[in-house]
Backbone as CSV, one residue per row, in Angstrom:
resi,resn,N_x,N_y,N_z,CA_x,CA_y,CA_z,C_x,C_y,C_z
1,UNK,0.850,-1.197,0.000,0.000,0.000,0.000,0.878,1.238,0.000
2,UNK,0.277,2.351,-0.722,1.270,3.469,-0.674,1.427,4.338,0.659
3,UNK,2.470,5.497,0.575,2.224,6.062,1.741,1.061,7.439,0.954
4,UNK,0.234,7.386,2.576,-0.451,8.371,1.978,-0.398,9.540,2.913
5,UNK,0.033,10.569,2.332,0.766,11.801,2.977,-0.888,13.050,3.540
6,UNK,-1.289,13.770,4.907,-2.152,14.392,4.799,-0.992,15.534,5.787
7,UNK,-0.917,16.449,4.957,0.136,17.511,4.826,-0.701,18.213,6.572
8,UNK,0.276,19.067,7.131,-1.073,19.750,8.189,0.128,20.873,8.722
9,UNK,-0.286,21.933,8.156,0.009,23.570,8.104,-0.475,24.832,7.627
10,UNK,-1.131,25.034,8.420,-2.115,26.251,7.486,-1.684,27.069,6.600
11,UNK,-2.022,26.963,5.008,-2.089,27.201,3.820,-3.299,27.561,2.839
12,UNK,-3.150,28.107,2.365,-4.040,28.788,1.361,-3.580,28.188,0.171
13,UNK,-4.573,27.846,-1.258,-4.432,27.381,-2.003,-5.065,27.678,-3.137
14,UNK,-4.432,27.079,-4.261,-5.155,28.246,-5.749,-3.820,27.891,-7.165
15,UNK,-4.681,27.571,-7.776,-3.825,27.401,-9.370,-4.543,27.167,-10.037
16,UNK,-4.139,26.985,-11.895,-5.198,27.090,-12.637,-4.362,26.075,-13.987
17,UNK,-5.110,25.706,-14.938,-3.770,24.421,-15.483,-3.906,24.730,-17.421
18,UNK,-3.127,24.962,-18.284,-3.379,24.614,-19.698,-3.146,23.253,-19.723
19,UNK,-3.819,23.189,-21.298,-3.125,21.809,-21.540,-2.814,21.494,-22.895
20,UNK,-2.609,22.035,-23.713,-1.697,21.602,-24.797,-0.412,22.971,-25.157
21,UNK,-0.031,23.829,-24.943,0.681,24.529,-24.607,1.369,25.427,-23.408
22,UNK,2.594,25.786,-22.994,2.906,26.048,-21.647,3.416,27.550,-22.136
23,UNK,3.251,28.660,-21.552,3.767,30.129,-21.344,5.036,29.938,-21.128
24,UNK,6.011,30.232,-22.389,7.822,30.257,-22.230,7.664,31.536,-21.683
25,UNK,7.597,32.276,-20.946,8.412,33.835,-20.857,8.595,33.796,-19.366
26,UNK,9.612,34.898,-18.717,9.900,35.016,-17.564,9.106,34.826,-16.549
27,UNK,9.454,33.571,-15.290,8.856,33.443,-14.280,8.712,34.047,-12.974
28,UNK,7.865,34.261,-12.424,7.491,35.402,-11.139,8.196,34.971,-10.271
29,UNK,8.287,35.648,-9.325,9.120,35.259,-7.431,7.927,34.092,-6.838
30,UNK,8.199,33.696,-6.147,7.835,32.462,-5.337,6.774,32.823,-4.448
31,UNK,6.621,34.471,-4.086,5.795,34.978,-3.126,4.757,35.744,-3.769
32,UNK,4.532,35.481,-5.386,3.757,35.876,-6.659,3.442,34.999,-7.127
33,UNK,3.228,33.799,-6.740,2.489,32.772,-7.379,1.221,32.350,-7.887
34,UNK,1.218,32.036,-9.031,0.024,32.478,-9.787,0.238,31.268,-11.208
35,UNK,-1.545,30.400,-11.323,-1.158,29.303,-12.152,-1.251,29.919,-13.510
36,UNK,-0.894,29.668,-14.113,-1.623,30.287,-15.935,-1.978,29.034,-16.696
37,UNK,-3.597,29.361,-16.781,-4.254,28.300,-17.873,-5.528,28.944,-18.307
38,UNK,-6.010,28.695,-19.746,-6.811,29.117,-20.528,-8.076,28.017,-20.933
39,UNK,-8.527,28.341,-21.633,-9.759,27.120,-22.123,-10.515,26.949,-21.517
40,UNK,-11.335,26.065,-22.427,-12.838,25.345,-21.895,-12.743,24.619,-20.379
41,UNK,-13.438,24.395,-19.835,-13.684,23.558,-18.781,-14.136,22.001,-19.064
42,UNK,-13.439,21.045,-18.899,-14.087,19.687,-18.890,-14.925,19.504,-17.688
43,UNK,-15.815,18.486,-18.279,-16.474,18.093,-17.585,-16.208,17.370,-16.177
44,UNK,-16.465,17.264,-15.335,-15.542,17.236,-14.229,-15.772,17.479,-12.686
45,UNK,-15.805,17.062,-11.839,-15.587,17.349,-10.036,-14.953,17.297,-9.334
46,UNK,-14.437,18.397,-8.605,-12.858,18.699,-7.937,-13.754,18.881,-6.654
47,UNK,-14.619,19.339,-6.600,-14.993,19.471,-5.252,-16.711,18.605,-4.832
48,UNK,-16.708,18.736,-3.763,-17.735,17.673,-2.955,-18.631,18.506,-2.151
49,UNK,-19.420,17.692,-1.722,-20.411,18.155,-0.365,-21.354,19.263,-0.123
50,UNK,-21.541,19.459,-1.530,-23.107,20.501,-1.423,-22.531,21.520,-1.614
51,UNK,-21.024,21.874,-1.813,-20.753,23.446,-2.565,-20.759,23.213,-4.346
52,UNK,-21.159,24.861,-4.370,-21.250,25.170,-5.578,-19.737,24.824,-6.780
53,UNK,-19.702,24.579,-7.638,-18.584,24.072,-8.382,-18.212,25.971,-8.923
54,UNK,-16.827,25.973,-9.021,-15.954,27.033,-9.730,-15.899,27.315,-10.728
55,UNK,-15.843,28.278,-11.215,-15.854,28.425,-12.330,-14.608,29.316,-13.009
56,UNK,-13.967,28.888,-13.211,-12.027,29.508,-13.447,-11.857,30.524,-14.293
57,UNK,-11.367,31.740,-13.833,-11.174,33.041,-14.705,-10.062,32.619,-15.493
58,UNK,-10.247,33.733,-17.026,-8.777,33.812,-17.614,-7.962,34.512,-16.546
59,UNK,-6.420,34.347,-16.485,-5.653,34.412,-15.661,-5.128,35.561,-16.651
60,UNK,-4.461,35.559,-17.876,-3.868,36.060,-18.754,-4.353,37.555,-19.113
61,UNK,-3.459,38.272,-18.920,-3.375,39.801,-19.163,-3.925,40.106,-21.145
62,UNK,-4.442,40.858,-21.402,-4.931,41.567,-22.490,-3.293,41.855,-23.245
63,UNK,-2.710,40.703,-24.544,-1.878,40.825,-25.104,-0.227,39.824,-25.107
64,UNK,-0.702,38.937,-23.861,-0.004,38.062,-23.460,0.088,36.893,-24.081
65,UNK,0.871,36.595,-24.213,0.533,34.912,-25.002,0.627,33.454,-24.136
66,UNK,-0.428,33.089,-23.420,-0.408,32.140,-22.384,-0.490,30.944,-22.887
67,UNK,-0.941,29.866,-22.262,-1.285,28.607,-23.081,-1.979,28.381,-24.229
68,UNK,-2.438,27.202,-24.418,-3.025,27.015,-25.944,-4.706,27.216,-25.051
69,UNK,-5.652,26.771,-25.338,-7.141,26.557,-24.985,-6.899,25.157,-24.579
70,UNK,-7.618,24.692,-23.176,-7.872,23.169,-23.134,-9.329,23.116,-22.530
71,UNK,-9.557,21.948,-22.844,-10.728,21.772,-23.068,-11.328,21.454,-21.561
72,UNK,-12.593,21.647,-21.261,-12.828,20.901,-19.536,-13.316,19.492,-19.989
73,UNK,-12.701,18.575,-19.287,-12.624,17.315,-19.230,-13.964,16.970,-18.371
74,UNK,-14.238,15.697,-18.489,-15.598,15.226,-17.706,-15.370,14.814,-16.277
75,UNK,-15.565,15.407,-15.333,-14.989,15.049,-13.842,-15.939,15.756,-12.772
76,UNK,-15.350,15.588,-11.369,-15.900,17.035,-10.789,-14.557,17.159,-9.745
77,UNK,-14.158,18.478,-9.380,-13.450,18.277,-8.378,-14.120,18.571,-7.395
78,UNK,-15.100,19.108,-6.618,-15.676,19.095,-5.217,-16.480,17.734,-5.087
79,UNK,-16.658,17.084,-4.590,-17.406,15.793,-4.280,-18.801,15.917,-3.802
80,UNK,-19.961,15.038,-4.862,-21.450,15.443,-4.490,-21.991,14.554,-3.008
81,UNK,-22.959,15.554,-2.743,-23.419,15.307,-1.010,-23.482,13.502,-1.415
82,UNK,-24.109,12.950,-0.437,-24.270,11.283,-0.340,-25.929,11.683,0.403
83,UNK,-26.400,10.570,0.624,-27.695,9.892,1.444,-27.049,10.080,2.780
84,UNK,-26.145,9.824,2.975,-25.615,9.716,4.958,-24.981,11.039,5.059
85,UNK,-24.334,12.004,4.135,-24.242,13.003,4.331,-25.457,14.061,4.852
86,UNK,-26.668,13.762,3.686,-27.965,14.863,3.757,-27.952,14.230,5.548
87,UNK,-27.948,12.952,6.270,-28.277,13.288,7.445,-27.152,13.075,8.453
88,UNK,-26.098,13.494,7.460,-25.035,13.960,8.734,-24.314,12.752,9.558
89,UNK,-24.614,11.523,8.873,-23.941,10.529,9.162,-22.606,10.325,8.736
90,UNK,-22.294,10.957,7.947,-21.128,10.612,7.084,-20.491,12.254,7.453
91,UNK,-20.832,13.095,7.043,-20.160,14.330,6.944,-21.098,15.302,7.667
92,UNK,-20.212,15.837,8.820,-20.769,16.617,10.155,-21.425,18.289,9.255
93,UNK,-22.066,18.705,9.827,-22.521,19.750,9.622,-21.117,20.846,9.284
94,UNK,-21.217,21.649,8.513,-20.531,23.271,7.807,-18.830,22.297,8.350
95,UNK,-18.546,21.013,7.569,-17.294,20.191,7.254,-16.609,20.617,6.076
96,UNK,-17.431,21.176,5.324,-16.694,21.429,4.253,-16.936,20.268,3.371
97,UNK,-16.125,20.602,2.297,-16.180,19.366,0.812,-15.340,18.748,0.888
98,UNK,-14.918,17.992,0.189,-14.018,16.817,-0.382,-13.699,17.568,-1.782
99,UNK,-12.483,17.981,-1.865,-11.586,18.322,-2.675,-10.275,18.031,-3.590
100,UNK,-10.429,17.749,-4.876,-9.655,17.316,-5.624,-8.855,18.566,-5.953
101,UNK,-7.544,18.422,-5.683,-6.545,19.629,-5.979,-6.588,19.888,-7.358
102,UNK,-7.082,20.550,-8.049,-7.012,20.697,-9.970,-7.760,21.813,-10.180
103,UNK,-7.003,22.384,-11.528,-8.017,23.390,-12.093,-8.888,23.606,-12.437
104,UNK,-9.641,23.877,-12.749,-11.318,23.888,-12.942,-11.286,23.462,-14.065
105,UNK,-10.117,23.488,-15.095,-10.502,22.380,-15.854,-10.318,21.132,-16.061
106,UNK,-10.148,20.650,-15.004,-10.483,19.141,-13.980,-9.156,18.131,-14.478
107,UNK,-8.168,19.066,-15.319,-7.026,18.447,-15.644,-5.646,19.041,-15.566
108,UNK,-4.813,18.302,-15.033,-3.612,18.797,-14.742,-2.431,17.950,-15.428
109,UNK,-2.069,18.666,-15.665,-0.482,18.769,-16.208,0.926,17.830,-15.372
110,UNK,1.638,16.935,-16.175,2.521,16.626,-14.934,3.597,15.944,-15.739
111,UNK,4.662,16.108,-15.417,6.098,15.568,-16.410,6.435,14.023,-15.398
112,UNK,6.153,13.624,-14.560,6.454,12.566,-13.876,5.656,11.539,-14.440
113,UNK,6.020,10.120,-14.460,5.832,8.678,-15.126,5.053,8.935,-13.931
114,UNK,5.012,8.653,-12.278,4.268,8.319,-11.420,4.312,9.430,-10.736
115,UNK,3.165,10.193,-11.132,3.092,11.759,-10.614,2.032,11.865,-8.821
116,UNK,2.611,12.467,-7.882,1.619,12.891,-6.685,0.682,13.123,-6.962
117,UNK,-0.489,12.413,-6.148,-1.810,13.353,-6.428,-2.472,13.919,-5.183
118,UNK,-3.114,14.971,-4.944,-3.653,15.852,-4.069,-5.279,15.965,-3.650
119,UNK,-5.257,15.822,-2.459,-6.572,16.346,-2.476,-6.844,16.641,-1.031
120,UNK,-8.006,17.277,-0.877,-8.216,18.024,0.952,-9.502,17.441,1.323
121,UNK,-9.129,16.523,2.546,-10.168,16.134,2.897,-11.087,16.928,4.277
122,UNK,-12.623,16.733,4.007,-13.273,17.260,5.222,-13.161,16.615,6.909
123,UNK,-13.638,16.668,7.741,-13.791,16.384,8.935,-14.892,15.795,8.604
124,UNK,-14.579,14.242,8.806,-15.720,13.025,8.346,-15.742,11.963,9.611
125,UNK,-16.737,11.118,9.422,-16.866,9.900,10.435,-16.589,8.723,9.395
126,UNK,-15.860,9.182,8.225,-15.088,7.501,7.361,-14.024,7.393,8.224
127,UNK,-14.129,6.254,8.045,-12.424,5.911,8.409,-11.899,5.139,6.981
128,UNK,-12.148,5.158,5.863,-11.682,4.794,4.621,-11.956,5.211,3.671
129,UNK,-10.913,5.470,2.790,-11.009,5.649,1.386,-10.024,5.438,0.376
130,UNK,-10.469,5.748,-1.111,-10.390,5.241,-2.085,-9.964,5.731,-2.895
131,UNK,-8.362,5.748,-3.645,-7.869,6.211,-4.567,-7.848,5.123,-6.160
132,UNK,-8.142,5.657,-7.818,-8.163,4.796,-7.954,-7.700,5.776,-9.442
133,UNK,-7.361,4.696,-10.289,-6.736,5.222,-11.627,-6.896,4.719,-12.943
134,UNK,-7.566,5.510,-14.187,-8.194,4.911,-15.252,-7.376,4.944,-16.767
135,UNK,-7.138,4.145,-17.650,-6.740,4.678,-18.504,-8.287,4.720,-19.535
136,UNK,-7.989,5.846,-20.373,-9.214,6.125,-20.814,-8.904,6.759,-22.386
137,UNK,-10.169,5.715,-22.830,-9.267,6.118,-24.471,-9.793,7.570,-25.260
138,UNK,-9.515,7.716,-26.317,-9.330,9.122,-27.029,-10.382,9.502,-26.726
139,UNK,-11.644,8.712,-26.901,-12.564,9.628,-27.209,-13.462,9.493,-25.971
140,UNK,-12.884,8.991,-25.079,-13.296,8.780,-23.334,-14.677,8.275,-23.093
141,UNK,-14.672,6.879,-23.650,-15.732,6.315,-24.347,-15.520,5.053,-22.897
142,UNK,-14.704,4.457,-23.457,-14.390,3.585,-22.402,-12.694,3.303,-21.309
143,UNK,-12.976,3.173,-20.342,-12.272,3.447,-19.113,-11.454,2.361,-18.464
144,UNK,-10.782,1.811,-18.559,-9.767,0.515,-18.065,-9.162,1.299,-16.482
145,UNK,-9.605,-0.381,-15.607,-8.763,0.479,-14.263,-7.575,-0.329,-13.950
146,UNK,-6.486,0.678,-13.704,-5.050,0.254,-13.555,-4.516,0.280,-12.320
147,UNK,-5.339,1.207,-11.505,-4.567,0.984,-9.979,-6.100,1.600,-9.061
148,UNK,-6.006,0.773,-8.358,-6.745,1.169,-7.339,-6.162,0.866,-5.514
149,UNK,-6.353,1.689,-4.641,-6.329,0.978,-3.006,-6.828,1.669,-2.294
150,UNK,-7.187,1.032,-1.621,-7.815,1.790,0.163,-7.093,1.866,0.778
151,UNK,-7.451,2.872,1.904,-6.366,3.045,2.704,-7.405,4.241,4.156
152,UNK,-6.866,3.537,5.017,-7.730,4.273,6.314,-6.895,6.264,6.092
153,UNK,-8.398,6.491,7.219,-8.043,8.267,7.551,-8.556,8.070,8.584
154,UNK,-8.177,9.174,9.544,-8.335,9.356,10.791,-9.205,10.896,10.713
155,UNK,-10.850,10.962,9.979,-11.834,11.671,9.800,-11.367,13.120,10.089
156,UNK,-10.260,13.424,10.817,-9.704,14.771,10.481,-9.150,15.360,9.362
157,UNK,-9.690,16.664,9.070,-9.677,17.510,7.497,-7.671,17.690,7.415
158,UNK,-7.790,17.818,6.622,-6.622,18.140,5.921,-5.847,18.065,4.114
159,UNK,-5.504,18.294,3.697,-4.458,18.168,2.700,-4.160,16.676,2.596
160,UNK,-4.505,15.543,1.666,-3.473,14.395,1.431,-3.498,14.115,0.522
161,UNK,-2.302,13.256,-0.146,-1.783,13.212,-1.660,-1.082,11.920,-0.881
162,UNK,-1.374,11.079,-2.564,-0.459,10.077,-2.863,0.201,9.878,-4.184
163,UNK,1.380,9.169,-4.214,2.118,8.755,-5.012,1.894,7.610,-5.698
164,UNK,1.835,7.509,-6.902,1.465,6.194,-7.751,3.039,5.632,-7.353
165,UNK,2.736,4.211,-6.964,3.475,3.669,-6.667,4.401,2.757,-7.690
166,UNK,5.854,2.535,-8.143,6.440,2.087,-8.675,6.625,0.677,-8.889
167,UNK,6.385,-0.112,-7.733,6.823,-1.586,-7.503,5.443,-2.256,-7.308
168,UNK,4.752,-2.003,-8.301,3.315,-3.081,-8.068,3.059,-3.191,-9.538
169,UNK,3.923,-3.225,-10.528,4.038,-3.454,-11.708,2.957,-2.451,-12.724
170,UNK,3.142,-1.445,-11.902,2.040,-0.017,-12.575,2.849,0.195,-13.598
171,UNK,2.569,0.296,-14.842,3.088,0.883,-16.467,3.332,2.397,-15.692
172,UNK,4.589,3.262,-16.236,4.559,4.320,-16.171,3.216,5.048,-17.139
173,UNK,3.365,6.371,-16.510,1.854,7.299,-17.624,3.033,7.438,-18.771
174,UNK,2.177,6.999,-19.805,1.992,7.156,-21.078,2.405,8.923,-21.722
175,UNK,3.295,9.245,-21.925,3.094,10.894,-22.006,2.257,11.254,-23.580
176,UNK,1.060,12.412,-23.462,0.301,12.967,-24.897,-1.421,11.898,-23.993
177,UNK,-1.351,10.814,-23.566,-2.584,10.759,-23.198,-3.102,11.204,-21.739
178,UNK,-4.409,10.782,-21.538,-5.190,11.535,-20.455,-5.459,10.152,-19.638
179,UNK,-5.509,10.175,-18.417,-5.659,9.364,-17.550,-6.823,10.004,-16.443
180,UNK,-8.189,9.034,-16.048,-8.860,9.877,-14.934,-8.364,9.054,-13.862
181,UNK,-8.724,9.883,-12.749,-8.565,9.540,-11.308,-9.575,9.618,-10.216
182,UNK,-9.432,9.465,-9.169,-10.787,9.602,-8.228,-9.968,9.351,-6.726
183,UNK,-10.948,10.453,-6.163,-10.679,9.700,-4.750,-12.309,9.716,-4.008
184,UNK,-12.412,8.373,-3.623,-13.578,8.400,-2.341,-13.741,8.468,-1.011
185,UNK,-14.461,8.959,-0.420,-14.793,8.844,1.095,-15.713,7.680,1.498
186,UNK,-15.227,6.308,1.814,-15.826,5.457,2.336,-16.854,5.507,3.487
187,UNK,-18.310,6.295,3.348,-19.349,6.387,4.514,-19.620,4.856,4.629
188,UNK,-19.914,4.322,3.979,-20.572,3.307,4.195,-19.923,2.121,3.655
189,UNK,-18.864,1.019,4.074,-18.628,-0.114,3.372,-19.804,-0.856,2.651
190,UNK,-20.995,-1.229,3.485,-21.842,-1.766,2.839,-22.893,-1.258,1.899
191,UNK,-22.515,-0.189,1.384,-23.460,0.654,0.333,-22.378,1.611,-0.046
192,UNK,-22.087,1.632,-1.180,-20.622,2.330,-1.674,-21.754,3.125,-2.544
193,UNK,-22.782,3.583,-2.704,-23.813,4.132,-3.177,-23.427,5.642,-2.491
194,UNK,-23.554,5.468,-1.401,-23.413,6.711,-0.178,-21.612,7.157,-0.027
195,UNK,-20.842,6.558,-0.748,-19.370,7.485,-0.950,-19.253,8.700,-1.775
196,UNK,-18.802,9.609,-1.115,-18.297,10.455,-1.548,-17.468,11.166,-2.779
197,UNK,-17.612,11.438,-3.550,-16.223,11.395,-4.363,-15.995,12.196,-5.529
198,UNK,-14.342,12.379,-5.618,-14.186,13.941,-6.752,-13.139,13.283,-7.643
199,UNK,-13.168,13.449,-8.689,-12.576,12.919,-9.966,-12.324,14.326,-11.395
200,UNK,-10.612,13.951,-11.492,-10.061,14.415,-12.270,-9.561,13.676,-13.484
201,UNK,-8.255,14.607,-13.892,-7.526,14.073,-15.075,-6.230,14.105,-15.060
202,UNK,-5.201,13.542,-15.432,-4.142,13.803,-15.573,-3.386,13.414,-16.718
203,UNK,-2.717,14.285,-17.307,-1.950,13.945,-18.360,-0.399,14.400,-18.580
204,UNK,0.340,13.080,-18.549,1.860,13.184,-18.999,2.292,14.298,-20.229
205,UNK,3.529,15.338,-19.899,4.016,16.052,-20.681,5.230,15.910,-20.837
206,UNK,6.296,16.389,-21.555,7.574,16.799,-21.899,8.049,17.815,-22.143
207,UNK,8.338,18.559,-20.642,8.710,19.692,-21.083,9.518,20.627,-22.282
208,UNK,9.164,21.457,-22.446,9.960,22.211,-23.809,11.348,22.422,-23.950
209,UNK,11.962,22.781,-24.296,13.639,23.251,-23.855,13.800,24.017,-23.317
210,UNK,12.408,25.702,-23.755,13.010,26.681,-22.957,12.417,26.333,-21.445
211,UNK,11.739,25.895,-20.990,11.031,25.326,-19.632,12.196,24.584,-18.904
212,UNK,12.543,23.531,-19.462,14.003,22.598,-18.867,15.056,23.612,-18.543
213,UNK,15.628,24.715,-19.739,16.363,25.310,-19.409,16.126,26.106,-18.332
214,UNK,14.693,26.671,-18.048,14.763,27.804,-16.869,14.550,27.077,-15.686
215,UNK,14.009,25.555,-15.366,13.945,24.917,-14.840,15.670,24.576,-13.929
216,UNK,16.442,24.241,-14.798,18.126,24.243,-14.635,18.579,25.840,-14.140
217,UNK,18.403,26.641,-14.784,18.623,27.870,-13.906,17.887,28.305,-12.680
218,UNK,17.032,28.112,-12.483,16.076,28.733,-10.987,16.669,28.280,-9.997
219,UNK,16.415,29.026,-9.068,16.514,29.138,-7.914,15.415,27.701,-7.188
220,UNK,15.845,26.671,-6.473,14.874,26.005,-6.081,13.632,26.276,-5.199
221,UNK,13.658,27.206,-5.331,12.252,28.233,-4.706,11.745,28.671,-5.531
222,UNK,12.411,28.783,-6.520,11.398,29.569,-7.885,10.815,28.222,-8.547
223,UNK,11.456,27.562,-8.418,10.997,26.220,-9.281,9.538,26.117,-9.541
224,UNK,8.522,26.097,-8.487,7.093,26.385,-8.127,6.516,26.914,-9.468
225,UNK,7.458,28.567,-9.108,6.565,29.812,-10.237,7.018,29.142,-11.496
226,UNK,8.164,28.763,-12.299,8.702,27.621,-13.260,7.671,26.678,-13.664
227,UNK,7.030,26.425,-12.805,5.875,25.082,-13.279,4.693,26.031,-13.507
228,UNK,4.557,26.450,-12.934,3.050,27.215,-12.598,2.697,28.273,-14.197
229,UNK,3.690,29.083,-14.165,3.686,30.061,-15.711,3.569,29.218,-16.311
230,UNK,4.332,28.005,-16.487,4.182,26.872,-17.999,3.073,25.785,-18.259
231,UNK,1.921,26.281,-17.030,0.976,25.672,-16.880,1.148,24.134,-16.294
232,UNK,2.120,23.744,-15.512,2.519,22.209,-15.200,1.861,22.268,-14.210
233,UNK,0.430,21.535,-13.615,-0.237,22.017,-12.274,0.536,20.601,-11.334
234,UNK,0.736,19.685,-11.389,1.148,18.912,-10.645,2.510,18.609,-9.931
235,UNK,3.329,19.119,-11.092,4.964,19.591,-10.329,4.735,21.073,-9.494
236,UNK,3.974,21.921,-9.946,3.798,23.272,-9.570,3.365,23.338,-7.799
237,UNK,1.860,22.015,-7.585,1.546,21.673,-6.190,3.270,20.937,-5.331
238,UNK,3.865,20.173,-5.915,4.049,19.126,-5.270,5.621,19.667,-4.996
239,UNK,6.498,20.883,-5.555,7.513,21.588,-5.426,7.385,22.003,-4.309
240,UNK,6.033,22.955,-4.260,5.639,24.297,-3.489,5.339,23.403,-2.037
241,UNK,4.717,22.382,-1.992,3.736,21.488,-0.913,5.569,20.956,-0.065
242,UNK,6.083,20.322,-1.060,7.685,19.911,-0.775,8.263,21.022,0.231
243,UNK,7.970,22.160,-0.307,8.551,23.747,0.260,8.003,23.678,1.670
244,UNK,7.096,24.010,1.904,5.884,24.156,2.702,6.647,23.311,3.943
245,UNK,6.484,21.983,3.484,6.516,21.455,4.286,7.841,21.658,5.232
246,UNK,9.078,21.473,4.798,10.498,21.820,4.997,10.528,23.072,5.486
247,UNK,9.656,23.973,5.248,9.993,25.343,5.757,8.890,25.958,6.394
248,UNK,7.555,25.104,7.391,6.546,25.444,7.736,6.147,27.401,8.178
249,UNK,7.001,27.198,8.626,6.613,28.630,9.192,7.118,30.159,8.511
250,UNK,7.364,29.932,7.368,8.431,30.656,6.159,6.731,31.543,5.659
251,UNK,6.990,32.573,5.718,5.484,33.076,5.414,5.017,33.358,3.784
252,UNK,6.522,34.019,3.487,6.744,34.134,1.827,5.790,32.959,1.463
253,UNK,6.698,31.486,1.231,5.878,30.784,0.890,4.255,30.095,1.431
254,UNK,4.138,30.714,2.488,2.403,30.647,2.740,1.871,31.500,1.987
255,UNK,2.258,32.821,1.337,1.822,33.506,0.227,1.658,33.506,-0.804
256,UNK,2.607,32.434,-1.445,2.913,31.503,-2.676,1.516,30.497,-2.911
257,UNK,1.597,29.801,-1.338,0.197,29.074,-2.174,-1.431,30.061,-2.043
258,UNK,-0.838,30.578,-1.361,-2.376,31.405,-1.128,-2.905,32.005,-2.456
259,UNK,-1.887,32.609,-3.049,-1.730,33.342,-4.353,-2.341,32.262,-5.504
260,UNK,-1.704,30.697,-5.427,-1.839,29.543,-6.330,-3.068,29.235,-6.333
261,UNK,-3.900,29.248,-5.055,-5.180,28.785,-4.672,-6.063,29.464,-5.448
262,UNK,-5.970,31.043,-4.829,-6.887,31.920,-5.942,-6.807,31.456,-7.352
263,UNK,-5.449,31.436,-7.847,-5.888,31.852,-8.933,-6.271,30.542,-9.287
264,UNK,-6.960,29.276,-9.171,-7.583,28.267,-9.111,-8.986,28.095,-8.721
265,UNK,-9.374,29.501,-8.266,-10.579,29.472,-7.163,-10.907,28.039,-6.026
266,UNK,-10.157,27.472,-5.374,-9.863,26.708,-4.557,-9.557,27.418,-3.240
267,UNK,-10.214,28.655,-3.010,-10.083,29.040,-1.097,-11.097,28.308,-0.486
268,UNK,-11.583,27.791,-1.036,-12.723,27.095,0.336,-12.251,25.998,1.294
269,UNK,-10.738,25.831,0.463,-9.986,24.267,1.375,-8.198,25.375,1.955
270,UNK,-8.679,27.056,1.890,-7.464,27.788,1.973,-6.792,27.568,3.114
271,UNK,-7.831,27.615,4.408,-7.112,26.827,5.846,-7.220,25.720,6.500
272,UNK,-7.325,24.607,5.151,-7.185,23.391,6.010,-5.665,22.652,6.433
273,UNK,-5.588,22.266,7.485,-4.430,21.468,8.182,-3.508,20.870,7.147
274,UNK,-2.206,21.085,7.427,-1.543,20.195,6.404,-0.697,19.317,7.325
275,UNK,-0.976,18.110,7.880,0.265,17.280,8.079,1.297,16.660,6.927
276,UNK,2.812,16.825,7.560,3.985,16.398,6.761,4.312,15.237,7.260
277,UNK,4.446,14.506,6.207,5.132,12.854,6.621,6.012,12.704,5.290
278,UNK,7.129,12.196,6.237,8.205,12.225,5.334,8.117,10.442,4.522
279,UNK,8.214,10.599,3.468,8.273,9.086,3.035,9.467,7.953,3.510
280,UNK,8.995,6.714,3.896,9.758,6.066,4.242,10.925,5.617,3.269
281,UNK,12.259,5.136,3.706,12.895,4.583,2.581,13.317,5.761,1.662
């Protein structure tokens, strides 16, 4: 089973993702962080629990040349109420949602074969849930599942992300296709009817030259703003979250994600807990 990391440091949060082109031009300071992505919205749920879904501004200044247009993928990132939620069996009163870390257009960007994935959970009475991973063909017709596991929580809110794991004979991601994902909140083992749950996208890239190159020059604090201008939303979280963690009380970078969050419209998960656990091995 993987480790599954629930980050816990109060942070603010916010980014926004392209997806077939990345913004080459000069990257911001670390305490200016800000995602750049354009396009349609896929279809899609990043967030849960009876809030309203986001709806993602252009980020891009009048004359700028930002990403290409991407499309919104079919997902949601907030997670829809359940039957044991409406009575509070599952998810306590003003808990908040279940949150998939992604841009509103429910897909993110990521140069890693086995990329982190993110998400903020509410103050629940599960004690389980469910990460799971699809490959899904062009025309997202039909859905093959490649990794799935459970794994307990201790119903306190916070920040947690896992790592697709290497040694369980998982194919690296494919880079140019789209992969969905999901995570659930186990209310009920015996009626998986009543789980929770927010589902994205992710898709393998290769960065450009001029990206690698400024990537090789930055400052490893800038690295963040490096991903973030070039629209990479998943190295962009998982640099900055890396930061965070190593340097909890560093305020600059509590400004960094606060800044990332907005521009994602993702403040509704801005002060939840982040516990750090360092990976074993």
């Amino acid at each position: 089973m993987p480790q599954v990391n629930i980050y816990k440091t109060f942070i603010a949060a916010g980014l926004m993702i392209g997806l077939f082109g990345w913004m080459e031009s000069s990257f911001q300071s670390a305490s200016a962080l800000q995602f750049r992505a354009t396009g349609r919205k896929l279809p899609g749920r990043r967030v849960g629990a009876g809030t309203r879904a986001f709806v993602s501004p252009r980020l891009e200044a009048p004359g700028t040349r930002g990403p290409a247009p991407a499309p919104r993928l079919p997902g949601r990132r907030q997670g829809a109420g359940s039957r044991g939620n409406e009575t509070g069996e599952c998810l306590p009163a003003n808990s908040g949602p279940l949150v998939a870390l992604l841009p509103a257009t429910n897909l993110g960007l990521t140069t890693a074969a086995y990329p982190q994935f993110f998400w903020s959970l509410p103050a629940s009475n599960a004690s389980l849930a469910e990460f799971a991973l699809y490959d899904v063909d062009a025309k997202r017709v039909n859905r093959n599942l490649i990794y799935k596991t459970t794994f307990s929580i201790t119903g306190e809110a916070g920040i947690a992300s896992l790592s697709l794991p290497k040694d369980v004979n998982l194919p690296p991601l494919k880079s140019g296709q789209n992969y969905r994902w999901s995570v659930s909140l186990i209310c009920n083992p015996g009626d998986r009817t009543q789980d929770v749950t927010v589902n994205g996208w992710v898709q393998r890239v290769t960065p450009s030259s001029t990206v690698s190159q400024q990537l090789k020059q930055a400052d490893p604090r800038d690295r963040p703003a490096v991903y973030a201008q070039n629209g990479i939303w998943f190295n962009t979280i998982e640099t900055l979250v890396d930061q965070r963690c190593a340097r909890p009380k560093d305020a600059a970078l509590a400004g960094s994600w606060s800044e990332l969050m907005k521009s994602v419209e993702l403040e509704v998960i801005a002060n939840r807990p982040l516990i750090c656990v360092k990976d074993e091995g």
